[in-house]
DOPAMI-554027 format. One record per atom (N, C-alpha, C): residue number from 1; residue in three letters; x, y, z. Coordinates in steps of 0.1 Angstrom, whole numbers. Layout:
BEGIN
{pos:NUM&code:ALA&east:X&north:Y&up:Z}
...
REM end
This chain:
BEGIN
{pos:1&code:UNK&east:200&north:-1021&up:-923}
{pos:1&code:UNK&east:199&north:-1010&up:-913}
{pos:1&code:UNK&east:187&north:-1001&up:-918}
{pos:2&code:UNK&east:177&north:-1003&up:-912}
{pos:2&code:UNK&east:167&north:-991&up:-911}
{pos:2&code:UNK&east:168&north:-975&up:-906}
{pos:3&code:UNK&east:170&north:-966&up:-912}
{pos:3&code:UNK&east:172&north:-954&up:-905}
{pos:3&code:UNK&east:156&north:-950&up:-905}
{pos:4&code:UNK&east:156&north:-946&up:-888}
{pos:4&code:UNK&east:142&north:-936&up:-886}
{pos:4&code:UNK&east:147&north:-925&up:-882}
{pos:5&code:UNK&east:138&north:-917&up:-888}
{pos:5&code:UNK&east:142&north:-903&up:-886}
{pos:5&code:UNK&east:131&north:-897&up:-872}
{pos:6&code:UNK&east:141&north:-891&up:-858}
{pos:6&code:UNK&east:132&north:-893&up:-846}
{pos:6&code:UNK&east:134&north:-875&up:-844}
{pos:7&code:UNK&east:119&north:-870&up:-838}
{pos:7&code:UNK&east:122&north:-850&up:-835}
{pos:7&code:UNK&east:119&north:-853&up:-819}
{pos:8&code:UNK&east:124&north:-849&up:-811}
{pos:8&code:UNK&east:128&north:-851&up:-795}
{pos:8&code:UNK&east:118&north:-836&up:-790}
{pos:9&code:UNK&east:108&north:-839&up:-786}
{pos:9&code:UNK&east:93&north:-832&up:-784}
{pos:9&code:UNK&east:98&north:-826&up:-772}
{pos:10&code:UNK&east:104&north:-833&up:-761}
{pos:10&code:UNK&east:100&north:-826&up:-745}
{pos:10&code:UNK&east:118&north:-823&up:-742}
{pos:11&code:UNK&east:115&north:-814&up:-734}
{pos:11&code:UNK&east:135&north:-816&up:-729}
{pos:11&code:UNK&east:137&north:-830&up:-722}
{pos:12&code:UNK&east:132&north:-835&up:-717}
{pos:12&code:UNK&east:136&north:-853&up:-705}
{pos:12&code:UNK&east:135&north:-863&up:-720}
{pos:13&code:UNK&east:127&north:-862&up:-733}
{pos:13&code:UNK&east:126&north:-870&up:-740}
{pos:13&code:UNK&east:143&north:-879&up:-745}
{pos:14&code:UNK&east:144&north:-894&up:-741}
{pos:14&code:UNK&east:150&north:-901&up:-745}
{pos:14&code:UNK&east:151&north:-909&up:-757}
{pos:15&code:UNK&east:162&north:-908&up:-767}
{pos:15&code:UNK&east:163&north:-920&up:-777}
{pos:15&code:UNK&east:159&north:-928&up:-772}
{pos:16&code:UNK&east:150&north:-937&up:-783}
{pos:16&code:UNK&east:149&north:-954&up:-775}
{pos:16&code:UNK&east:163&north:-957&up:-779}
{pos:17&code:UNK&east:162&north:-969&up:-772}
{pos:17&code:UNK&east:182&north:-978&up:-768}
{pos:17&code:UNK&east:177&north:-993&up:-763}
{pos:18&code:UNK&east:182&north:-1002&up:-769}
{pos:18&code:UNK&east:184&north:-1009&up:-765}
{pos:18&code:UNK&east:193&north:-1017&up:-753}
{pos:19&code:UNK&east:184&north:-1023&up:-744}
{pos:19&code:UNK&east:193&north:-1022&up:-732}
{pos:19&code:UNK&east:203&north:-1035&up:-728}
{pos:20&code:UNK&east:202&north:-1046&up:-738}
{pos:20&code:UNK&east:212&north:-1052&up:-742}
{pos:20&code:UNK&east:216&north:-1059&up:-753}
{pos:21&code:UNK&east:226&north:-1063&up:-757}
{pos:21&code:UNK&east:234&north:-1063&up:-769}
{pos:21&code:UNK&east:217&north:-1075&up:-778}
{pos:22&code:UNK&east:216&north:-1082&up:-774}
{pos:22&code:UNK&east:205&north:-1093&up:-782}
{pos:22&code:UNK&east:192&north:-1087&up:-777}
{pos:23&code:UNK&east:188&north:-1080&up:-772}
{pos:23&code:UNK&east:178&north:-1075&up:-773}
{pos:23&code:UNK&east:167&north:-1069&up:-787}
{pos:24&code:UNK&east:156&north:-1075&up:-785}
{pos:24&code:UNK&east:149&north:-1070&up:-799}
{pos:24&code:UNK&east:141&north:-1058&up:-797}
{pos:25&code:UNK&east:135&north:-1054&up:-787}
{pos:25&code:UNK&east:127&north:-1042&up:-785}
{pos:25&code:UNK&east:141&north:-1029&up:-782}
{pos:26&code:UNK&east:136&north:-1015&up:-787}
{pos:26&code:UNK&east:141&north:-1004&up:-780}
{pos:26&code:UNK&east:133&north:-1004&up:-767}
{pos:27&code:UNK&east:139&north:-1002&up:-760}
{pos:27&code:UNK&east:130&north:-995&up:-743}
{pos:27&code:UNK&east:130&north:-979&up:-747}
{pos:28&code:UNK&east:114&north:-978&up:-743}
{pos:28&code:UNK&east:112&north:-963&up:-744}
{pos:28&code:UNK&east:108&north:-957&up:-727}
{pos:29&code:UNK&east:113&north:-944&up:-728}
{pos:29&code:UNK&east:109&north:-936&up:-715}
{pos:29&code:UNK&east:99&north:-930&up:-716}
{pos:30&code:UNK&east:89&north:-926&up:-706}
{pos:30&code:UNK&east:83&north:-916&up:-706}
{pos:30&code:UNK&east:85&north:-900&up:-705}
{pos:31&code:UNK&east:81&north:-891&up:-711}
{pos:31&code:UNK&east:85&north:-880&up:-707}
{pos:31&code:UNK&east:74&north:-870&up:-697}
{pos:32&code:UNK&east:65&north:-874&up:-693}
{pos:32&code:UNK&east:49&north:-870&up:-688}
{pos:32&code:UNK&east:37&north:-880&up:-687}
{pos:33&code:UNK&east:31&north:-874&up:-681}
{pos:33&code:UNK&east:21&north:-880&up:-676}
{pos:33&code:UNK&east:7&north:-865&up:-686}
{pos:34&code:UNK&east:5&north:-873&up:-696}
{pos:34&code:UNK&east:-11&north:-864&up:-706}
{pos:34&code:UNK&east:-21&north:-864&up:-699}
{pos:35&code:UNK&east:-25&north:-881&up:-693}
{pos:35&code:UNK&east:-38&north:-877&up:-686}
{pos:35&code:UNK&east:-40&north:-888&up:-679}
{pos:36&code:UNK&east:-47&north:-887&up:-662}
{pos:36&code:UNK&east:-48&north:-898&up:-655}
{pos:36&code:UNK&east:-60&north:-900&up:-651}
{pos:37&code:UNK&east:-66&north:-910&up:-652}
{pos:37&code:UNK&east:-80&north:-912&up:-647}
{pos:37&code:UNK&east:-86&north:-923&up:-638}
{pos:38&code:UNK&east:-80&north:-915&up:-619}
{pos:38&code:UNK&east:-78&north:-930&up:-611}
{pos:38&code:UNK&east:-91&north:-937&up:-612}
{pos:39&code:UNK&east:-82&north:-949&up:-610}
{pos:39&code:UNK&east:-95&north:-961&up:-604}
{pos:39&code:UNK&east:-111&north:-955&up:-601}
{pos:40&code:UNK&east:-121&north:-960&up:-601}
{pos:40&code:UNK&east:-135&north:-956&up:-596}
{pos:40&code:UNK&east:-140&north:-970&up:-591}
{pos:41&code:UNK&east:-138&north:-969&up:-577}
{pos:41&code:UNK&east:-142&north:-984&up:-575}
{pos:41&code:UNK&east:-140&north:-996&up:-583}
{pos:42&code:UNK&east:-145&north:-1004&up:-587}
{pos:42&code:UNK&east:-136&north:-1013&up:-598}
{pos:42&code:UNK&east:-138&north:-1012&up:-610}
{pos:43&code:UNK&east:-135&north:-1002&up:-611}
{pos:43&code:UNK&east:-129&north:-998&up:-627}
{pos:43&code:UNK&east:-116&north:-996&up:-628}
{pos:44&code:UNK&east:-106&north:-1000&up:-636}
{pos:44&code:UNK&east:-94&north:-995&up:-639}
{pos:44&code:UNK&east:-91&north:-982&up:-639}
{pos:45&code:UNK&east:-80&north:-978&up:-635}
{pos:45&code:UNK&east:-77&north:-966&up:-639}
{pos:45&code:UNK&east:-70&north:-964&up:-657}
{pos:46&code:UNK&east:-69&north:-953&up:-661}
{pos:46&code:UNK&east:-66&north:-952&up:-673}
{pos:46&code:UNK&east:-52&north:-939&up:-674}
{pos:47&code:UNK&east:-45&north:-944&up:-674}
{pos:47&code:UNK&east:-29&north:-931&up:-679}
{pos:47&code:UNK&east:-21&north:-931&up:-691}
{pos:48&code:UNK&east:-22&north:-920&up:-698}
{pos:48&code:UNK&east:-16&north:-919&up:-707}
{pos:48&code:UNK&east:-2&north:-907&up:-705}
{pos:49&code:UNK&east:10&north:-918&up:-708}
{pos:49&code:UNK&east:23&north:-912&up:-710}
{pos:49&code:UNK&east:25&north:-904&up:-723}
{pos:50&code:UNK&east:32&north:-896&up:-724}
{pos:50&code:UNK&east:40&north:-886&up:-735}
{pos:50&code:UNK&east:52&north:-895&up:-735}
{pos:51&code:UNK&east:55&north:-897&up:-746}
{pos:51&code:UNK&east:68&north:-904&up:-750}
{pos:51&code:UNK&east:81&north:-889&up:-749}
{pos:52&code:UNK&east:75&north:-885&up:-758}
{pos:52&code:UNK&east:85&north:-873&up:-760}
{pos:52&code:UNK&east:97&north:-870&up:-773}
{pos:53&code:UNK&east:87&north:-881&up:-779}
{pos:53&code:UNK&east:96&north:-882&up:-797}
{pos:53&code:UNK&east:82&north:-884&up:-809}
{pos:54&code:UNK&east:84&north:-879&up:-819}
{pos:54&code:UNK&east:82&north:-882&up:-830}
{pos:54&code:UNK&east:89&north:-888&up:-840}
{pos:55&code:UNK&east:83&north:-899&up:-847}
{pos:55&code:UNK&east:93&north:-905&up:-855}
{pos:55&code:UNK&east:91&north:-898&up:-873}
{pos:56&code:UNK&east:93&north:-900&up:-881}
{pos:56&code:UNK&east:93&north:-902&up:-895}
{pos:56&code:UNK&east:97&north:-916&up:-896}
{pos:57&code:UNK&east:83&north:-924&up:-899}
{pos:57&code:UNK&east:89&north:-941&up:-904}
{pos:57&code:UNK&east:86&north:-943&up:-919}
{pos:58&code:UNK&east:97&north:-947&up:-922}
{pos:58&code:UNK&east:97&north:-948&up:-937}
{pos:58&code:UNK&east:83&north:-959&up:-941}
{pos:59&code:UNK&east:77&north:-954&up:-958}
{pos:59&code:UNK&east:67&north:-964&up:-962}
{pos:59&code:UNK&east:70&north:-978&up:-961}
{pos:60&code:UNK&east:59&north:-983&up:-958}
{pos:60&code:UNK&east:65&north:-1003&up:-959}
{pos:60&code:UNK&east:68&north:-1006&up:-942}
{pos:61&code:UNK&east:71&north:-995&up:-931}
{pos:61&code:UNK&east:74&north:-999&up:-921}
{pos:61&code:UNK&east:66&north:-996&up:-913}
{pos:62&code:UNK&east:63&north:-999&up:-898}
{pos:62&code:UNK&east:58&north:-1000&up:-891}
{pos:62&code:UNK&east:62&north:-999&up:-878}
{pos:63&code:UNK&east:60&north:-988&up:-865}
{pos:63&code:UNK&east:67&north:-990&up:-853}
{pos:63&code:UNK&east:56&north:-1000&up:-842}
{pos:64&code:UNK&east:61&north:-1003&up:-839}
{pos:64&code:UNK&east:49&north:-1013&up:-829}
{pos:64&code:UNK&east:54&north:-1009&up:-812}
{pos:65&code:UNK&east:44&north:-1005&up:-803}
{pos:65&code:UNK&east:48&north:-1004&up:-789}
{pos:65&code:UNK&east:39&north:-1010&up:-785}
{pos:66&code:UNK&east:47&north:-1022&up:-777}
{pos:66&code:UNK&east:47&north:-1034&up:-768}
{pos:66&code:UNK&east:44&north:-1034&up:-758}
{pos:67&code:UNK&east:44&north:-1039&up:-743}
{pos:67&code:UNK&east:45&north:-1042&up:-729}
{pos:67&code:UNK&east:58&north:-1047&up:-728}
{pos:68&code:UNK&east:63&north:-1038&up:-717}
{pos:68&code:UNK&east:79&north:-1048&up:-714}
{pos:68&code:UNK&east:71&north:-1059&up:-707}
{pos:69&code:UNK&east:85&north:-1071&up:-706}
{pos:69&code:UNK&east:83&north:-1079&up:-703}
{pos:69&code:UNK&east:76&north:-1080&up:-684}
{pos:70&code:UNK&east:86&north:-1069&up:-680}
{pos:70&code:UNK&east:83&north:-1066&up:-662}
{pos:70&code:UNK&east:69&north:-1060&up:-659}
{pos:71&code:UNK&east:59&north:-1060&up:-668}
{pos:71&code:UNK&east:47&north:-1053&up:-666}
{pos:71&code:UNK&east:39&north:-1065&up:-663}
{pos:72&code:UNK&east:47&north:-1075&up:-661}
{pos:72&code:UNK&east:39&north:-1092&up:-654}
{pos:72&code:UNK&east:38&north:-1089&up:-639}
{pos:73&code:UNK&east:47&north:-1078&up:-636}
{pos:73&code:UNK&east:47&north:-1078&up:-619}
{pos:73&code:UNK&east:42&north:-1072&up:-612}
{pos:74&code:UNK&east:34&north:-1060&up:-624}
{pos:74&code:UNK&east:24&north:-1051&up:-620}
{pos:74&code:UNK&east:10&north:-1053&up:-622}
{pos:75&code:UNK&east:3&north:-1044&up:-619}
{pos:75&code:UNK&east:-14&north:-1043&up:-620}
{pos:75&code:UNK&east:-16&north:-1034&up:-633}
{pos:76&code:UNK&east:-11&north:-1036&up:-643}
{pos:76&code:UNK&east:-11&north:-1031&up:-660}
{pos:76&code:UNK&east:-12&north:-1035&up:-667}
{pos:77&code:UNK&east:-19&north:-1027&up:-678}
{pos:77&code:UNK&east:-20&north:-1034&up:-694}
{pos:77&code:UNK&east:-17&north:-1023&up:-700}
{pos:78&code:UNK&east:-7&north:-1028&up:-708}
{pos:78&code:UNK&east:-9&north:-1016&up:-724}
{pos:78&code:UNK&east:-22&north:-1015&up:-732}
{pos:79&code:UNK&east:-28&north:-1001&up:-731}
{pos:79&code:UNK&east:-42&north:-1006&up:-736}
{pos:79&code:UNK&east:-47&north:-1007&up:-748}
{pos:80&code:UNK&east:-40&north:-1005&up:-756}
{pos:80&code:UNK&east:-41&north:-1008&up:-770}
{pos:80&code:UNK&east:-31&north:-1018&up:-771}
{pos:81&code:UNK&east:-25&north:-1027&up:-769}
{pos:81&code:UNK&east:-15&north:-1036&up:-773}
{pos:81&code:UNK&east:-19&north:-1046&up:-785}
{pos:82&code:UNK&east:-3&north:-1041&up:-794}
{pos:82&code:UNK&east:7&north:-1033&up:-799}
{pos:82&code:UNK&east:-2&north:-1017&up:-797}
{pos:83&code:UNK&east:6&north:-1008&up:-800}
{pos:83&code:UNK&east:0&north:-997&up:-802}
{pos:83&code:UNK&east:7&north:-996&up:-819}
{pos:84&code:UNK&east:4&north:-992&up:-825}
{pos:84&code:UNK&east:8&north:-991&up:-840}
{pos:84&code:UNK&east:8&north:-977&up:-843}
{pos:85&code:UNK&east:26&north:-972&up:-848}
{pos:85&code:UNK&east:25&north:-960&up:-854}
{pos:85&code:UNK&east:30&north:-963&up:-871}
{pos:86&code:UNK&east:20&north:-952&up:-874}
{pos:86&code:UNK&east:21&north:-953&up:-894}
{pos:86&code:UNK&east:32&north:-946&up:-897}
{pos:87&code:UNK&east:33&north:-947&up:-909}
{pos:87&code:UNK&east:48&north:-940&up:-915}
{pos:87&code:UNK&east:41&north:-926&up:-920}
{pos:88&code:UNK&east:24&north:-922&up:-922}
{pos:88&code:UNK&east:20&north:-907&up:-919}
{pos:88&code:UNK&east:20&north:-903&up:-911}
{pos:89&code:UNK&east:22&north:-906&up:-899}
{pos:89&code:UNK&east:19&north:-902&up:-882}
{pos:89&code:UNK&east:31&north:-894&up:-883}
{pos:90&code:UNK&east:31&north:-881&up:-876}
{pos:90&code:UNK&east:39&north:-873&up:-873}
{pos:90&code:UNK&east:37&north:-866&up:-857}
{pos:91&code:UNK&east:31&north:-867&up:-849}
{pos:91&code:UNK&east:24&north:-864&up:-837}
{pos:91&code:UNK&east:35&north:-876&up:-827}
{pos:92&code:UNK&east:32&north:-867&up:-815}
{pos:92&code:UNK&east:39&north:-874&up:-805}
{pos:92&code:UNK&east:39&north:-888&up:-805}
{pos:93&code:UNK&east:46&north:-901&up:-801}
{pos:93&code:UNK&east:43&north:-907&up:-794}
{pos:93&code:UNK&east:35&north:-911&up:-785}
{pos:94&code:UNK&east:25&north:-918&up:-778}
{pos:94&code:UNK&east:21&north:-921&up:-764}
{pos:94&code:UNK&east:14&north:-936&up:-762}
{pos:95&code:UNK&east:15&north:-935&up:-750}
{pos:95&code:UNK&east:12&north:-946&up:-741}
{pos:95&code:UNK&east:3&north:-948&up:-737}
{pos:96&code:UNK&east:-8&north:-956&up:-739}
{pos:96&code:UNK&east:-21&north:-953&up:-728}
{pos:96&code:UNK&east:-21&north:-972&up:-721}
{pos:97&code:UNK&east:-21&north:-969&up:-709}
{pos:97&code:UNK&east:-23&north:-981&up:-703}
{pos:97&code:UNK&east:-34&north:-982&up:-690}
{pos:98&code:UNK&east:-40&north:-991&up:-684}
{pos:98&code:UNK&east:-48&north:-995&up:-675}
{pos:98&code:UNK&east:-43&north:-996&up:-666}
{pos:99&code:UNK&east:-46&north:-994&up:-653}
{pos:99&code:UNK&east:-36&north:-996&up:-642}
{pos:99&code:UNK&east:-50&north:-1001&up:-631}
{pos:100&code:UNK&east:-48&north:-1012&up:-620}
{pos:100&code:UNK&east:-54&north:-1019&up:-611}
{pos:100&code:UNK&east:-48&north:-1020&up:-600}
{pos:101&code:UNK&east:-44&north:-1006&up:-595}
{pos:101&code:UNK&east:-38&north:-1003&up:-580}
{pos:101&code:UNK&east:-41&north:-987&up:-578}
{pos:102&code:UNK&east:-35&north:-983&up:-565}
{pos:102&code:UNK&east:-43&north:-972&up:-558}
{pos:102&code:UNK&east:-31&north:-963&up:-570}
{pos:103&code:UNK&east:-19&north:-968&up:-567}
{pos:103&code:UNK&east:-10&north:-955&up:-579}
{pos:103&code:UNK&east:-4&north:-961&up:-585}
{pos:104&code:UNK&east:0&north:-952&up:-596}
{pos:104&code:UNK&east:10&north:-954&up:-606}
{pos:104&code:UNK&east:21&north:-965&up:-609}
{pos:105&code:UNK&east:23&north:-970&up:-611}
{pos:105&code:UNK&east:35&north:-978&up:-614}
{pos:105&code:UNK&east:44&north:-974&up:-621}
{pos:106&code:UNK&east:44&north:-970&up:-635}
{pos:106&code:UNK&east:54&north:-962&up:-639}
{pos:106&code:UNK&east:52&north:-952&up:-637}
{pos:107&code:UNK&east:66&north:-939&up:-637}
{pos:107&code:UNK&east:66&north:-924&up:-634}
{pos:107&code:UNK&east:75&north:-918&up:-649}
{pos:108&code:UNK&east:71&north:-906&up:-649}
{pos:108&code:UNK&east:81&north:-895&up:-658}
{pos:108&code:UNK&east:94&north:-902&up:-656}
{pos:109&code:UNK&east:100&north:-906&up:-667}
{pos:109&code:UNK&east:115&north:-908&up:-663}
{pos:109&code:UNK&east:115&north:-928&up:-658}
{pos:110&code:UNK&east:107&north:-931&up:-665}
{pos:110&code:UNK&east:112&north:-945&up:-665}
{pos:110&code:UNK&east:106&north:-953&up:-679}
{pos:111&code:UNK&east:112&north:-962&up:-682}
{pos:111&code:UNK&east:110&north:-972&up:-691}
{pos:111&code:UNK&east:92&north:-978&up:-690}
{pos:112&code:UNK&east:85&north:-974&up:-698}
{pos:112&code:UNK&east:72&north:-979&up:-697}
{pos:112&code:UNK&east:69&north:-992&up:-709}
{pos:113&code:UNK&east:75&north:-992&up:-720}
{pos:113&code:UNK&east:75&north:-1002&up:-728}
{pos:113&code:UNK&east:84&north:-1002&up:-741}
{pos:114&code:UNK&east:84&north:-1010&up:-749}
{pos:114&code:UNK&east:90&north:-1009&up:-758}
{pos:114&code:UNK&east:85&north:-1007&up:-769}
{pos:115&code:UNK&east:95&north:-1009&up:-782}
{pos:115&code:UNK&east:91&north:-1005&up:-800}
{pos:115&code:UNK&east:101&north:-1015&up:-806}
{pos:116&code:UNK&east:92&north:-1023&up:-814}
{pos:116&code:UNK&east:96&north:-1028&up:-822}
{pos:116&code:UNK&east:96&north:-1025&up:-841}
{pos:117&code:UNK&east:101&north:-1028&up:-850}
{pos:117&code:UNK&east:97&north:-1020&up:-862}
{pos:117&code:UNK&east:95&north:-1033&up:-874}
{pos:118&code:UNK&east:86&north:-1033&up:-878}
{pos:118&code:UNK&east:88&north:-1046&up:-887}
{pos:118&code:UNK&east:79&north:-1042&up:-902}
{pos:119&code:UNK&east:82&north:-1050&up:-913}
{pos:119&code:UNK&east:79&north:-1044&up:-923}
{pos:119&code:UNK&east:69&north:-1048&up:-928}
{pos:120&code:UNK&east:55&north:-1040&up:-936}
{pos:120&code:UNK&east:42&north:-1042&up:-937}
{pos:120&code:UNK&east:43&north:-1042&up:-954}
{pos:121&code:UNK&east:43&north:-1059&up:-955}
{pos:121&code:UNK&east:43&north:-1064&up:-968}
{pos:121&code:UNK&east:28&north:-1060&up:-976}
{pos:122&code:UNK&east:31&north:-1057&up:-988}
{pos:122&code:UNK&east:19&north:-1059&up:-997}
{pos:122&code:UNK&east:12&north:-1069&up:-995}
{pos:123&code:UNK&east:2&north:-1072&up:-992}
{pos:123&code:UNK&east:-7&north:-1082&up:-995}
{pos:123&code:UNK&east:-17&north:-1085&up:-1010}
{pos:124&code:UNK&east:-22&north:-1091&up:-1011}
{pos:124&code:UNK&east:-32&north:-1093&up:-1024}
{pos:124&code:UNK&east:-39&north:-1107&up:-1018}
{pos:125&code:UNK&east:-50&north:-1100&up:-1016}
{pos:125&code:UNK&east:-63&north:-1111&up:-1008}
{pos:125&code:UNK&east:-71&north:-1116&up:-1020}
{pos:126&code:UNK&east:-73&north:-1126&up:-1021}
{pos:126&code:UNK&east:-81&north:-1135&up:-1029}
{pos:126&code:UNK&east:-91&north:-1142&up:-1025}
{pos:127&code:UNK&east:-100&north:-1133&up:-1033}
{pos:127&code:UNK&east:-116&north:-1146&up:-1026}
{pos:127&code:UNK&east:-119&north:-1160&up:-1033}
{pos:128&code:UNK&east:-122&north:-1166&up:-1021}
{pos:128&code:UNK&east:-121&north:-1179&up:-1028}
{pos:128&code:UNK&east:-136&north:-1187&up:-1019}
{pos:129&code:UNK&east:-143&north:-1195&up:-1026}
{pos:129&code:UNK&east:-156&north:-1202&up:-1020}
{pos:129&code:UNK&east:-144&north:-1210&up:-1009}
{pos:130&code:UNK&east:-135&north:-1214&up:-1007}
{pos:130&code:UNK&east:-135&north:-1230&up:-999}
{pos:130&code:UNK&east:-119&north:-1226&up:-996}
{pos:131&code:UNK&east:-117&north:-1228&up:-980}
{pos:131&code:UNK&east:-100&north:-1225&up:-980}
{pos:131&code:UNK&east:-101&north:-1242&up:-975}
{pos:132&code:UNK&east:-82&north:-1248&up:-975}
{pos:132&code:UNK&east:-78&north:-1257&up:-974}
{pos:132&code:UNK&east:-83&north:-1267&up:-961}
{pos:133&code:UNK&east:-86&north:-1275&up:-958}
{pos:133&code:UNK&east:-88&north:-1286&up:-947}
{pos:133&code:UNK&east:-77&north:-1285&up:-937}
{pos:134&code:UNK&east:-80&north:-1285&up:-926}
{pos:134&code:UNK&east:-67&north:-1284&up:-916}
{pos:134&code:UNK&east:-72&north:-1293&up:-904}
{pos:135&code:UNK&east:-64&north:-1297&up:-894}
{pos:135&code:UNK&east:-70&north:-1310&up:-882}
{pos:135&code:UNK&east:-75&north:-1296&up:-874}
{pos:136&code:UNK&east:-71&north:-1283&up:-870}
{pos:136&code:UNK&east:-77&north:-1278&up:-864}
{pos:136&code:UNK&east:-90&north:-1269&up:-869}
{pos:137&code:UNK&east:-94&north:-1268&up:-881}
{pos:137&code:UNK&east:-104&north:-1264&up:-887}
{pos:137&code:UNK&east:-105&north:-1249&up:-883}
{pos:138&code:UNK&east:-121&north:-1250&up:-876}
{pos:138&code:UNK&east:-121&north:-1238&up:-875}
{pos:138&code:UNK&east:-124&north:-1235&up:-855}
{pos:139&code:UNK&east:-116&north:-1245&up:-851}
{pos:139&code:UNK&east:-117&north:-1245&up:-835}
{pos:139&code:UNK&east:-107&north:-1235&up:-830}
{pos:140&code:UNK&east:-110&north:-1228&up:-820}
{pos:140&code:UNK&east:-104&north:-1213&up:-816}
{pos:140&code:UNK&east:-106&north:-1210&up:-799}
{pos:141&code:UNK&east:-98&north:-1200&up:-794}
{pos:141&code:UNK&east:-100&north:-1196&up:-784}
{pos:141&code:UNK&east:-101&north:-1208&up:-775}
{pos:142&code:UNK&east:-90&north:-1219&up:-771}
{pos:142&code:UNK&east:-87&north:-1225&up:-764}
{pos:142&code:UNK&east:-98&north:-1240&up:-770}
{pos:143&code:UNK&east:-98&north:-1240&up:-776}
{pos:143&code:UNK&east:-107&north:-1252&up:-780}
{pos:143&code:UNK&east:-103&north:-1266&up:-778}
{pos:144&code:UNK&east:-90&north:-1268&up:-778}
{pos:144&code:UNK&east:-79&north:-1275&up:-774}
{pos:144&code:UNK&east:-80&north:-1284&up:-762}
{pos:145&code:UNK&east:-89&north:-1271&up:-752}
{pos:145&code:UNK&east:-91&north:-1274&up:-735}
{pos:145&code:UNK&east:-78&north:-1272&up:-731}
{pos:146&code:UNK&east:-67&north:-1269&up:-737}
{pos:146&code:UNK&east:-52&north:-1273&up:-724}
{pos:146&code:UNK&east:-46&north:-1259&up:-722}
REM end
């Protein structure tokens, strides 16, 4: 069990909750709309939500905010996806996402995406002249064709 320690910023601000029993993301709500920047001809528009919590995440952890899965039905992207909060971050929460329609899709008071928490192992990188032989080498970004 991980305990995060969460400070509830706005009055509408919601605990994230999981919304069913096997579910791996918390659903988070928004509590506001920070700042909107409609469409300009074809440019995206740009919105960023107020979550409405602060976390304290312990060192070694990591909160990660996602796209729910239903943002396939919309004209959105999360625009940093993941969005990454540190275990020094003490500042609100937020959301900034792209939107490709005349309005909004999410509002104050709905589920905009989720948080996941996973743990940020030490690493120790080693330089080396020559890494191992592999059938896919160094082919990338659909190289495959399929």
């Amino acid at each position: 069990m991980l305990d995060i320690k969460i400070k509830l910023l706005h009055p509408d601000a919601v605990v994230p909750y999981k919304a069913t029993e096997g579910a791996f993301g918390y659903d988070v709500k928004a509590t506001n709309i920070i700042s909107n920047h409609a469409p300009f001809q074809t440019l995206p528009g740009k919105v960023m939500y107020g979550l409405g919590f602060a976390l304290e995440i312990p060192l070694g952890e990591g909160a990660f905010l996602l796209p729910r899965s239903s943002i396939n039905k919309q004209y959105m992207l999360l625009a940093n996806s993941p969005g990454l909060g540190d275990p020094d971050y003490r500042g609100e929460l937020k959301a900034c996402f792209y939107y490709f329609s005349e309005e909004l899709i999410y509002k104050p008071g709905e589920r905009v995406c989720q948080m996941v928490f996973l743990p940020d192992p030490e690493v120790r990188f080693i330089v080396v002249d020559e890494l191992s032989k592999t059938v896919r080498g160094e082919g990338g970004f659909g190289h495959t064709g399929k």
